[in-house]
N, C-alpha and C positions, 0 to 999 in steps of 0.2 A: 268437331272432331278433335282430340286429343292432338297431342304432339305423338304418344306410342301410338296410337292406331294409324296415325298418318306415316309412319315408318312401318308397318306392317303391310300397309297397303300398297303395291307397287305403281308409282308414277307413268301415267302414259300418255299420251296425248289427247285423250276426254279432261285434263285440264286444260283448262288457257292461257293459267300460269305457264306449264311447262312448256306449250307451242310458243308462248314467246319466247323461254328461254333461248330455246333451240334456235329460233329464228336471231334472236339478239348474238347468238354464237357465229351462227352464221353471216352475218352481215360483218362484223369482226373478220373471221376467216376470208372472205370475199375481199375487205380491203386489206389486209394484211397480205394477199395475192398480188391483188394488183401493183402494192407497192414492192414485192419483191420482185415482179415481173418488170418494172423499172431500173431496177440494179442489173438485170441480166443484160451487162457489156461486155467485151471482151477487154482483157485481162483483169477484170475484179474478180479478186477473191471467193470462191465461192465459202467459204466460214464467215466470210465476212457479210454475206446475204442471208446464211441459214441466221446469225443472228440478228437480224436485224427484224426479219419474220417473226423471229422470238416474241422478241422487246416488244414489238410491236402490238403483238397479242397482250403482253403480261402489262401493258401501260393501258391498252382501249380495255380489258375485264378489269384491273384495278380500280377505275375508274366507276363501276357500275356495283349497286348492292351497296352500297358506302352505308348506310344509315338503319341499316335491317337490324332487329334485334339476336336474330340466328346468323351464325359467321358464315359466310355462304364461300366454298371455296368458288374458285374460278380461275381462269388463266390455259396454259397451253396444253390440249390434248395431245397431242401429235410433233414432238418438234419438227422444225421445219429443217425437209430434205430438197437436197437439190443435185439432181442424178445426170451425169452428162451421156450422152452418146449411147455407147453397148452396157452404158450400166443400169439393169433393171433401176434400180428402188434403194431406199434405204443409207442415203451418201449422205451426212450431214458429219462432216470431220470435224476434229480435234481442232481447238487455236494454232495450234504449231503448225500444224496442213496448209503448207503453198498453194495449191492447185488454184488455178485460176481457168477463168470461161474462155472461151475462143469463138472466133468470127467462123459461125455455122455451125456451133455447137448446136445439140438438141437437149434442150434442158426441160427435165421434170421435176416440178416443185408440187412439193408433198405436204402438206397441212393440218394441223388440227387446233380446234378454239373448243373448251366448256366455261358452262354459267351453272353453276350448281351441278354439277356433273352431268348435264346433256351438250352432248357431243355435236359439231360441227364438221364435218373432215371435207378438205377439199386437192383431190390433185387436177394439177396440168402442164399439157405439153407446148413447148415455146423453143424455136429455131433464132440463135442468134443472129439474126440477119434483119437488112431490107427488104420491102419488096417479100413477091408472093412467093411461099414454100412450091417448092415443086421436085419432081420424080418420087423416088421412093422415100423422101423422108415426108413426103405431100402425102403418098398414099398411106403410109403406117400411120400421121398423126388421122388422117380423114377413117381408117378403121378402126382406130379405141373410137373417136367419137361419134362413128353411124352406130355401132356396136352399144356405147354409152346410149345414144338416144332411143335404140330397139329394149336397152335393158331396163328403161324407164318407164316404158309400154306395157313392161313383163313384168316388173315388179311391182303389181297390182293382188286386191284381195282378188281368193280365188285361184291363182296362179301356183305353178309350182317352181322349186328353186331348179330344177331339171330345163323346164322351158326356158330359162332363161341361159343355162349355162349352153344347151344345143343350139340357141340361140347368134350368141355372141359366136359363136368358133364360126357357124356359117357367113356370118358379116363379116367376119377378119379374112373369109375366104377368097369371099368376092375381091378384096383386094390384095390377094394374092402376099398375104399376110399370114402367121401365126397370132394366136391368143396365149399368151407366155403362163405357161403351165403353174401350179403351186400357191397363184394368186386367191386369194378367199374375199368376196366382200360378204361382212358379217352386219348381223342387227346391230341396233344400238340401243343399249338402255342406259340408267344412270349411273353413272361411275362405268360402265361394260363398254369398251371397245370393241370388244370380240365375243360375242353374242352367242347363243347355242345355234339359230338358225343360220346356218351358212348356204352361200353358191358358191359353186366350184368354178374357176375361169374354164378348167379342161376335166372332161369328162376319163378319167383311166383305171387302169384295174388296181395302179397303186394308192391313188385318193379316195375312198370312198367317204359320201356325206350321208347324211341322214335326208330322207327325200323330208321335203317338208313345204308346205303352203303358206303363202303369204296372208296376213289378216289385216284388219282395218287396225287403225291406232299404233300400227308399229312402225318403226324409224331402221329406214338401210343406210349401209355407206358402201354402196356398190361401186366394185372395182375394177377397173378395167385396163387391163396391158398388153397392148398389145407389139409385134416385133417380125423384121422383115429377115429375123432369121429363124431359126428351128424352133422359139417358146421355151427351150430347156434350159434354162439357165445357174450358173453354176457359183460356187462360194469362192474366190479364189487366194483369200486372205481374213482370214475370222481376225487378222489385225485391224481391217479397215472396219468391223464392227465399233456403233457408238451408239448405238438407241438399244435399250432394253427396258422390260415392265417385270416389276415385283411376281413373283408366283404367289398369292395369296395362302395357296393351301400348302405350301412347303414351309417345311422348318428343318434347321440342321443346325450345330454346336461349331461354328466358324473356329476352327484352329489361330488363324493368323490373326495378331493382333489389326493391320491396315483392315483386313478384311471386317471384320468387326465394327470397327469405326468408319469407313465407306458404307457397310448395311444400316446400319445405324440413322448413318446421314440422309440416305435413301427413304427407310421407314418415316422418318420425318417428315421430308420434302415432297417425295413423290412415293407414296406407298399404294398406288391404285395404276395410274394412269401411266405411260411410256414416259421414259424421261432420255436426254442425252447426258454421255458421258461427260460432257465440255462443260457442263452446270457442277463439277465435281473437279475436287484438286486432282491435278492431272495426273503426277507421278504416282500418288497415294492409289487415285484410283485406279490404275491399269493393273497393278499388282491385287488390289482388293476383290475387282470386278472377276478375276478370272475365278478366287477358289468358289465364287459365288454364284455363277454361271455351273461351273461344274458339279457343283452340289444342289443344281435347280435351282434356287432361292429366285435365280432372276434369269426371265426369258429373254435371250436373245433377237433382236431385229438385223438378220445379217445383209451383209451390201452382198449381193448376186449380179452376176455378169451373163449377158450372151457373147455371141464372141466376135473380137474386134472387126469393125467394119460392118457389124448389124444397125440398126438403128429401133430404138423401143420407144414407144408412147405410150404415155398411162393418163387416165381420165378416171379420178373420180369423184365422187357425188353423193350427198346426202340427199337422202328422201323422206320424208314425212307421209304416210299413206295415211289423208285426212278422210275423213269422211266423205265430203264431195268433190276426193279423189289425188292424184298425187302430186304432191308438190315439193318440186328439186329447189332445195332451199342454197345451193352451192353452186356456184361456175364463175367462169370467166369467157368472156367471146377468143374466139380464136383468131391467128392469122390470115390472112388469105390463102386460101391453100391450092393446088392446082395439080390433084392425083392424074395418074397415067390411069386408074381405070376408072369405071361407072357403075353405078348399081341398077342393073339389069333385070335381076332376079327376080319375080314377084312375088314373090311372099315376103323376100327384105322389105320392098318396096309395101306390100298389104300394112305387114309390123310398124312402119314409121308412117302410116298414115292413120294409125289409132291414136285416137284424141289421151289427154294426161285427166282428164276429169271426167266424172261420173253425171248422168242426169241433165248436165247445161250446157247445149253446145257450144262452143266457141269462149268454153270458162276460162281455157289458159290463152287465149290469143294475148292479153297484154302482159301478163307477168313475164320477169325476166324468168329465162331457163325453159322457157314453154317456147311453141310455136304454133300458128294457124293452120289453116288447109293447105300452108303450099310446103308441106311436110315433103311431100315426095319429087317434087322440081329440088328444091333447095339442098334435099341432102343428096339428090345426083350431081348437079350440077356444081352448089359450091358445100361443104359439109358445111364448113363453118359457119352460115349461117342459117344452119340446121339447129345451132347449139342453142343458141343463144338470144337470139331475136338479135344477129348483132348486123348492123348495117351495111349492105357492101359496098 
């Protein structure tokens, strides 16, 4: 096959090049978590963890493809966010930004690693503390991830993106939890963060998606946020914005000369994939970023809040939907967690006791990210070792 035909062809996972990719992405992602989940002390910096996340990604993909005779990009999809308490999503500050963690913060780190443009994303949620999470920040992180683990169930060929979003709001119920409105986890293709087939976290008359069915060979980054206050969460500073991604299909004649030279730098550097403002001169850029946002050129990632004294978990997760069946290529084991409620329900309970593979019983009991038969003990009982195969 040509070099054109092989660009005409669209990449999916009937190669085995690209499943390693993805998987090579992910294992990157994986530990570039667990090592930011290492800095999460009280009083460190949180810019000072978002970059470290960074680095870390752009030193382990630098590292890989060295000797290919095609330049293969790679490096960070997603820069790394680290969201505390009532802040949904989207925190990863300027250098200048003080803010520092705190003893019993609830921190969500947000991720992303590519190898030739296939995507890895990984979020999760982590309580600064000792010792087992407990009350309602035990039950909000144990609902993104029963919630995560029924949406693994559901995002199977076959399926539609509807069962899964009615899905998840019922699992955040049972714990007496919201599913935080606005959230989208989208496909993934190459170079596509945000994919045409989406799931809605909430079902409303103001979001509507396009219904759509899951098929073999495609890849999700199914998202999940969940929050023990109302799910609405609001903008309350477009100054704390810092991650934005190129509009592709927009063009406009920049007035300002910074703005020019900021777009510029951006087409260069990151002209596909979400980039942070912090990777750009700072002063040049706040002044450049704005006329550029307002003229579309570049989509905004804005930081959203619910409101003080809520507490938000997000959980998520890429998937591979292989052939002999799904495989969560992204996680982290959790805390000990010790929710006020239990999962009761039987049809939750039905959902999380469908096996992740097609045809071979008992195909995911060893892989990380998978679980065996004691699917429905363990995510009553303890979530956390629902997630993960992780040990108690």
């Amino acid at each position: 096959m040509s070099d054109d035909e092989r660009e005409e062809k669209e990449l999916d996972l009937t190669s085995p090049e690209v499943v390693t990719k993805y998987k090579s992405a992910a294992e990157i992602v994986n530990k570039a978590l667990q090592l930011v989940l290492k800095e999460c002390k009280p009083k460190t910096k949180i810019v000072d963890i978002c970059e470290k996340g960074d680095s870390f990604i752009r030193e382990q993909t630098g590292n890989m493809y060295k000797n290919v005779k095609r330049k293969i990009e790679k490096g960070v999809a997603f820069p790394t966010c680290v969201s505390v308490n009532n802040t949904v999503c989207h925190f990863s500050p300027l250098a200048s930004d003080t803010s520092e963690l705190e003893e019993g913060d609830m921190v969500k780190i947000d991720m992303g690693c590519h190898i030739d443009g296939f995507i890895a994303i990984v979020a999760h949620t982590h309580v600064v503390q000792d010792g087992p999470v407990t009350g309602r920040k035990a039950d909000v992180i144990a609902a993104a991830n029963t919630a995560a683990e029924v949406a693994l169930r559901l995002v199977r060929p076959g399926k539609k993106n509807k069962d899964v979003t009615d899905a998840i709001q019922k699992v955040a119920a049972a714990y007496d939890c919201k599913i935080v409105e606005g959230v989208l986890s989208h496909q993934l293709k190459q170079f596509v963060i945000d994919g045409n087939k989406v799931i809605l976290s909430v079902s409303n008359p103001d979001t509507r998606v396009d219904d759509a069915e899951f098929e073999e060979n495609e890849v999700y980054a199914v998202d999940i946020v969940a929050s023990t206050g109302e799910g609405k969460p609001k903008l309350l500073d477009e100054k704390q914005t810092t991650i934005y991604k190129r509009a592709v299909d927009k063009n406009y004649h920049l007035k300002m000369k910074t703005s020019r030279f900021i777009f510029s730098e951006i087409n260069q550097k990151y002209p596909i994939l979400p980039f942070t403002a912090r990777a750009l001169e700072e002063k040049r850029a706040r002044l450049g970023l704005v006329e550029c946002v307002n003229h579309e050129l570049l989509q905004p990632y804005p930081v959203l809040h619910e409101k003080p004294g809520d507490y938000v978990a997000h959980i998520k997760f890429t998937v591979l939907l292989m052939p002999n069946g799904s495989d969560r290529v992204t996680s982290h084991p959790l805390q000990e967690l010790q929710p006020t409620k239990t999962i009761d329900d039987p049809e939750i309970k039905a959902w999380l006791a469908l096996g992740t593979k097609t045809k071979k019983k008992g195909g995911g009991k060893k892989k990380k990210g998978k679980k065996g038969d004691k699917a429905e003990e363990s995510a009553e009982a303890e979530p956390m070792d629902a997630s993960n195969g992780a040990e108690s």
